[in-house]
C-alpha positions in Angstrom: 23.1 -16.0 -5.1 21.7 -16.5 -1.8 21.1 -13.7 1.1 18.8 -13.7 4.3 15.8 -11.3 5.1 15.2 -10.8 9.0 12.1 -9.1 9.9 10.6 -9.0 13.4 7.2 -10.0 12.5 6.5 -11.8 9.3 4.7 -12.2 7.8 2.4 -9.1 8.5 -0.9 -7.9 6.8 0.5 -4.2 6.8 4.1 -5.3 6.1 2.8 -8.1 2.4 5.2 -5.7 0.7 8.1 -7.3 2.2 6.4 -10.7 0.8 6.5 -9.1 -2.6 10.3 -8.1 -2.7 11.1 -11.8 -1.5 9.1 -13.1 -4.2 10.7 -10.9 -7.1 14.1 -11.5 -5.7 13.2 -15.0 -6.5 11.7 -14.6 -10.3 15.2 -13.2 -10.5 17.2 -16.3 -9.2 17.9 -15.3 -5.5 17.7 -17.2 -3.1 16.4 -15.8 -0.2 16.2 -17.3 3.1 13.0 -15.9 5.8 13.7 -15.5 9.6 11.7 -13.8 11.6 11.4 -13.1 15.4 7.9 -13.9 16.1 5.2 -15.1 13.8 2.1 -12.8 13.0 -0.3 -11.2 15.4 -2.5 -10.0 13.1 -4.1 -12.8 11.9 -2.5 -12.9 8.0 -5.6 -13.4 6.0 -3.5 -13.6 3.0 -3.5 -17.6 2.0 0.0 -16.1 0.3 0.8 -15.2 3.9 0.0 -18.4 5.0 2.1 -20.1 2.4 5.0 -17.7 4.0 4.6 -19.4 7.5 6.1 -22.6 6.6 8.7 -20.9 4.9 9.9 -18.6 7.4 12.0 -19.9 11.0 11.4 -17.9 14.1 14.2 -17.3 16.4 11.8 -17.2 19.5 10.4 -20.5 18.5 14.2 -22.1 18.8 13.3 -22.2 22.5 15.7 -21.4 25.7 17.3 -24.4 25.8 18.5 -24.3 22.0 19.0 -20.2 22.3 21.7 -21.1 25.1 23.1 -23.7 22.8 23.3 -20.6 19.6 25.1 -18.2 22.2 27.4 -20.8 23.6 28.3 -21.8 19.6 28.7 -18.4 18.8 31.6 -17.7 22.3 33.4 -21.2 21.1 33.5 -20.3 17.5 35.1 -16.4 18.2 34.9 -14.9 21.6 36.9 -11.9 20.0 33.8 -11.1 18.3 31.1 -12.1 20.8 32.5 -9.6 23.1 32.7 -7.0 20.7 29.3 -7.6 19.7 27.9 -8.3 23.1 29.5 -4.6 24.0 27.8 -3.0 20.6 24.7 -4.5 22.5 25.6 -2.2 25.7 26.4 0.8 23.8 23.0 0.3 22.0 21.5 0.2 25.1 22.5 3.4 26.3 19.9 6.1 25.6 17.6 4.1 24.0 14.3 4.0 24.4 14.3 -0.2 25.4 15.9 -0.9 28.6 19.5 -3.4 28.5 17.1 -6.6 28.9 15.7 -6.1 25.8 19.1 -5.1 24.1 20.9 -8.7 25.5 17.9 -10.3 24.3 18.9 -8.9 20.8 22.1 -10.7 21.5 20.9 -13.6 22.0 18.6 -13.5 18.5 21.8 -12.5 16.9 23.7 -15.7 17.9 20.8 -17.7 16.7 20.5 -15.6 13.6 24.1 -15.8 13.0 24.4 -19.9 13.6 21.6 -20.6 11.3 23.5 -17.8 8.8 26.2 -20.0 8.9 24.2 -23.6 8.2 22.8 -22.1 5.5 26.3 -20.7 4.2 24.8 -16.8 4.0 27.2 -14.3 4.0 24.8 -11.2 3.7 21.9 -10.2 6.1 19.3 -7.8 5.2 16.6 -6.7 7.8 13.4 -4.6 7.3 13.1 -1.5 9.7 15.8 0.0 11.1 14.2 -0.5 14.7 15.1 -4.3 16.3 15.6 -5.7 13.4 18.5 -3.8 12.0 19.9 -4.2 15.6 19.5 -8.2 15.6 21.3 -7.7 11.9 24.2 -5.4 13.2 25.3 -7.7 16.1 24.9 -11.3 13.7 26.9 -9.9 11.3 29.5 -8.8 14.0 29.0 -11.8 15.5 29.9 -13.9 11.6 32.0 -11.1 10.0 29.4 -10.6 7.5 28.2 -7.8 5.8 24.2 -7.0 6.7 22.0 -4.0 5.2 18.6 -2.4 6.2 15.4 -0.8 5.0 14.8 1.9 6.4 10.9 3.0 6.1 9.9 6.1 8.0 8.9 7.0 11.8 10.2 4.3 13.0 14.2 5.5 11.6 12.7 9.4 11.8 11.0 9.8 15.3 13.6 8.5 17.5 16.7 7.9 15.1 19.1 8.3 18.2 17.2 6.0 20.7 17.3 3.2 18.1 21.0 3.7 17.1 20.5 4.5 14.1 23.9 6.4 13.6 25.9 3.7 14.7 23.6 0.9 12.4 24.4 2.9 9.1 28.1 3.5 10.3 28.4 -0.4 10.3 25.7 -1.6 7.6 27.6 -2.4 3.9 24.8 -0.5 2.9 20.6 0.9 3.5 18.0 1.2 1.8 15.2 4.1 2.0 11.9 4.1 0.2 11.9 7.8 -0.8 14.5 10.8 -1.4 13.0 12.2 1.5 14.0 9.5 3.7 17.3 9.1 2.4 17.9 12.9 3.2 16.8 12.3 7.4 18.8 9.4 7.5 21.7 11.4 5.9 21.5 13.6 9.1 23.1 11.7 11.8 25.8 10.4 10.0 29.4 11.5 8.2 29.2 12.6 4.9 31.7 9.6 4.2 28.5 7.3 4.8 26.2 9.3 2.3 26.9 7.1 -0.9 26.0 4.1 1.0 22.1 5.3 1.2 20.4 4.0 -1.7 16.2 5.2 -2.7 14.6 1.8 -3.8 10.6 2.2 -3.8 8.4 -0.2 -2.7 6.9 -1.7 -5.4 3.4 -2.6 -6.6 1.5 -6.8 -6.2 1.1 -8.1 -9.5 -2.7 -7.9 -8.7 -2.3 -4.2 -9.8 -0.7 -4.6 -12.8 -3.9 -5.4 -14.2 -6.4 -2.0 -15.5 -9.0 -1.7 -12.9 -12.8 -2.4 -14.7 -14.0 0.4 -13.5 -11.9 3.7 -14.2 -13.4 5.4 -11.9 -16.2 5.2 -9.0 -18.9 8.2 -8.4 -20.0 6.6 -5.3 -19.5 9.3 -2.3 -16.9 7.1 -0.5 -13.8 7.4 1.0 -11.2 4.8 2.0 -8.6 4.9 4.7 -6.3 2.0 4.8 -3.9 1.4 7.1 -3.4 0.8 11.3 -5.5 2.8 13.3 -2.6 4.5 15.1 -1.7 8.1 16.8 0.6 8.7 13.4 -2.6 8.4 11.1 -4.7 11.1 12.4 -7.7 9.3 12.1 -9.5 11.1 14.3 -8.5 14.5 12.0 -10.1 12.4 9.6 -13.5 12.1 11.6 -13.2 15.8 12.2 -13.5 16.7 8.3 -16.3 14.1 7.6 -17.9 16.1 10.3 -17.3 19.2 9.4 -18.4 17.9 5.5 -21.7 17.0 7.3 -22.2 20.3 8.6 -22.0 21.8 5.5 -24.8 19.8 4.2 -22.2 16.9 2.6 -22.4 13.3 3.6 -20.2 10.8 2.3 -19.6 7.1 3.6 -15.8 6.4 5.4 -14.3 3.1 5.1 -11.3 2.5 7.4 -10.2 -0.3 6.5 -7.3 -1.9 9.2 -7.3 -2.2 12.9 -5.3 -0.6 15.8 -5.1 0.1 19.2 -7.1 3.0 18.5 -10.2 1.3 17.3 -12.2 2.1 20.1 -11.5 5.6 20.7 -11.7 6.6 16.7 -15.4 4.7 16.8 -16.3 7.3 20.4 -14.9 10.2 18.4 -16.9 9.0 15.6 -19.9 9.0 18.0 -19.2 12.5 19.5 -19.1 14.1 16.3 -22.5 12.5 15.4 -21.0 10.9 12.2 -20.5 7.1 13.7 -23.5 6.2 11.1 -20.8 7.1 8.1 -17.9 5.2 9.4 -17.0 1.9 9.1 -13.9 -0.1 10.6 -13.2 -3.6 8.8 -10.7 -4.6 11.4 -7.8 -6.6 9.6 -8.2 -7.7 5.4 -6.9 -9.4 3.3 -4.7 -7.6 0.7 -7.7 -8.7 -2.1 -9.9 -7.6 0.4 -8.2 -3.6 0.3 -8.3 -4.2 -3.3 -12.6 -4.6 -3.0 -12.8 -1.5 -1.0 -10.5 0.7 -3.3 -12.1 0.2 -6.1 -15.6 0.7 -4.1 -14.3 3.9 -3.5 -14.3 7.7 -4.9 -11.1 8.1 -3.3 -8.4 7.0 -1.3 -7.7 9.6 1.8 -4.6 9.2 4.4 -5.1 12.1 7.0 -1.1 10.9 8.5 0.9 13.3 10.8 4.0 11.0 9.8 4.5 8.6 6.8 7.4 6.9 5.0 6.3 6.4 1.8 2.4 4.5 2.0 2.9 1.4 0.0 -1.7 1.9 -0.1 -1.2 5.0 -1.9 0.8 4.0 -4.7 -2.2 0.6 -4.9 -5.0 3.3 -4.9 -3.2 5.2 -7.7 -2.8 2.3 -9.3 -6.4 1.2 -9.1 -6.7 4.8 -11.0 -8.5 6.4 -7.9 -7.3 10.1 -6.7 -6.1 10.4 -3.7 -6.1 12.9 -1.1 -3.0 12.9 1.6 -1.0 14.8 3.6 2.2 16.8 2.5 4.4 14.7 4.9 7.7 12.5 4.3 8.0 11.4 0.6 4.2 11.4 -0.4 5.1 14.8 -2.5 7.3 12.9 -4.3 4.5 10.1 -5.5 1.6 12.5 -5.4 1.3 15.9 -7.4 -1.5 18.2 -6.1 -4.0 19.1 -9.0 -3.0 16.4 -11.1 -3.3 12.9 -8.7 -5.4 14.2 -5.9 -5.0 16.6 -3.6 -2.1 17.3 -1.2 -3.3 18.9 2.2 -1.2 20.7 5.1 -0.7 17.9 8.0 -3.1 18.4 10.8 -5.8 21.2 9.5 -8.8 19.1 9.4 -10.7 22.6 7.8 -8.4 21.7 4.6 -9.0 18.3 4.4 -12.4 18.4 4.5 -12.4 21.4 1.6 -10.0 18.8 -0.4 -12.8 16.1 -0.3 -15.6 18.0 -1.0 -13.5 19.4 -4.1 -13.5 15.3 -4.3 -17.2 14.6 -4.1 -17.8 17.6 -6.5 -15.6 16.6 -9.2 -17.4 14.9 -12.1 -16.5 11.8 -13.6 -14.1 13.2 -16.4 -11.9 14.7 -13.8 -12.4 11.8 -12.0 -11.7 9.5 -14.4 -8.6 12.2 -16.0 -7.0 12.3 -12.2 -7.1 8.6 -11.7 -5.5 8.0 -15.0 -2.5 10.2 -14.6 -2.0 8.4 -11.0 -2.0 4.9 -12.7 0.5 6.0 -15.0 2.7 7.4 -12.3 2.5 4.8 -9.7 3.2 1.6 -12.4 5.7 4.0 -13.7 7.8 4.9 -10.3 6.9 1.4 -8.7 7.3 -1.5 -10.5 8.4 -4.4 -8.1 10.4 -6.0 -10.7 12.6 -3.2 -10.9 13.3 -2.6 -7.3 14.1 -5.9 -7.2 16.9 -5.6 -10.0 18.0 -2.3 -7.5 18.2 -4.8 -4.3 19.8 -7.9 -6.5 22.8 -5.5 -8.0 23.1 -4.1 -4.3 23.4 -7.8 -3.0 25.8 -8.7 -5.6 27.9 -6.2 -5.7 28.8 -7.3 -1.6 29.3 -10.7 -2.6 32.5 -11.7 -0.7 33.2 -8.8 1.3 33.2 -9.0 4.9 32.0 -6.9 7.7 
């Protein structure tokens, strides 16, 4: 069997856990074909990343001369459908929050998308993100009268699920994805009951590298680790206001942010403000054995997130058997149980997160060692790659010949 994956940046540091459903697909026998808009910005430290590179082809490296050759393929083969996707574009265009340009310019990825669909002999199209992506996916396989699904992952579908089209993308998809009940349920909201059964849950799942048992159970160092992009969503800065507030109550303990952002500058004056920018460190950008390194250098794993899908790090932290301390946002309820995992803290109180990592640095290393155990067991348990795989092979298969 053999299906495409279009993501709009691939591959990604923050996004390797689209690398590791391509690669299971595989173990199973699917064939899975990359495109991509644009190549990584980040850097990919990964060398699995850089394997990915030669693997993937990028629609904006086709170049104008070849995109206007894809669009005027795509009006010769069926100008039924390239107007009825090239109005879909419009109507896409309308209330959202990128301007007509951008949406035509999705037309034009779709008719390069679609062409190369059809060289390949691909009949089903599955994007990551319900953003761009799912829109370049919508209009190829209106464009090819194939079927085409999405994952959906979390703010992007939940904060503007009306600006992005998301109502119309699930009327059309053959089916979507989310990564937690949670965001099955928001996506359920802005569209007809008749759509519901087409909204599957598949979970993320875990890089073999965490399959193995960590060699150290536990860690009594007075760390923290925050991994992930330094972004308005992650509330870093809540998360400098509770290592402060820790530090005025006579507790210090080292933080570890371990990403990048556009917010790198203003979380390290913040850090400097609150007079805790000698605890703090930024790694910028890692390599996925690199997060491994500074989890298991850590006490715990803390995500201080206004607005989450379902963190792919907390379910590696777990898995490294290190408590974790989040937010009680989006799906991480339904990984994380309070008291037993880590703790699960109100979104926004920096007074309660700080109180949930000093009950951290005061734990001893039996509860330590108890909590990080019973988080291994849950994360291998609820996401194991290999499995969510099986979920996206059956959902493939079972479209096999049907058309959009």
């Amino acid at each position: 069997m053999r299906v495409a994956y279009l993501i709009s940046e691939y591959p990604k540091v923050s996004h390797s856990f689209i690398r590791r459903e391509i690669a299971a697909l595989e173990r199973q026998g699917v064939d899975v074909l990359r495109f991509a808009i644009r190549g990584p910005s980040d850097g990919s430290p990964d060398s699995a990343d850089v394997e990915e590179l030669n693997r993937t082809r990028y629609v904006l490296g086709a170049g104008v001369g070849t995109s206007v050759v894809h669009v005027l393929r795509a009006l010769a083969r069926s100008p039924t459908a390239f107007i009825g996707a090239a109005r879909s574009a419009l109507r896409l265009s309308r209330r959202a929050e990128r301007s007509l340009v951008h949406h035509m310019a999705y037309f034009v990825e779709a008719c390069v998308v679609g062409n190369w669909m059809r060289e390949s002999g691909v009949s089903h199209l599955h994007a990551h993100f319900g953003s761009n992506p799912a829109s370049v996916a919508m209009l190829a396989g209106q464009l090819n009268g194939c079927t085409f699904s999405f994952t959906a992952h979390g703010t992007v579908e939940t904060d503007a699920a009306q600006f992005i089209g998301i109502p119309e993308k699930i009327r059309r998809a053959a089916r979507v994805v989310a990564v937690s009940e949670y965001g099955r349920s928001q996506l359920c909201r802005w569209v007809e009951p008749v759509h519901w059964n087409k909204i599957s849950v598949v979970h993320c799942g875990l890089d073999e590298m965490y399959r193995e048992a960590p060699l150290q159970q536990h860690n009594a160092a007075r760390r923290f680790v925050c991994v992930g992009r330094l972004s308005p969503e992650k509330g870093q800065f809540l998360l400098i206001d509770a290592l402060a507030e820790l530090r005025r109550q006579g507790l210090d303990a080292e933080l570890v942010l371990a990403g990048d952002g556009e917010l790198r500058p203003e979380i390290e004056r913040h850090s400097a403000q609150c007079g805790v920018s000698d605890l703090v460190r930024i790694t910028g950008w890692i390599s996925g054995a690199t997060v491994r390194q500074e989890i298991d250098a850590s006490r715990a794993l803390v995500l201080s997130s206004f607005a989450e899908g379902l963190p792919v790090v907390l379910m590696e932290a777990m898995a490294c058997q290190r408590p974790v301390i989040a937010t009680r946002v989006a799906g991480v309820p339904e990984l994380v149980r309070d008291g037993q995992d880590g703790w699960l803290v109100a979104p926004g109180n920096a007074m309660e997160l700080a109180a949930a990592m000093r009950r951290c640095l005061e734990a001893d290393a039996s509860q330590l060692q108890a909590m990080g155990q019973a988080a291994r067991v849950r994360a291998m348990d609820r996401h194991d790659i290999d499995r969510s795989a099986l979920q996206l092979k059956q959902i493939f298969e079972s479209l096999a010949g049907t058309t959009a």
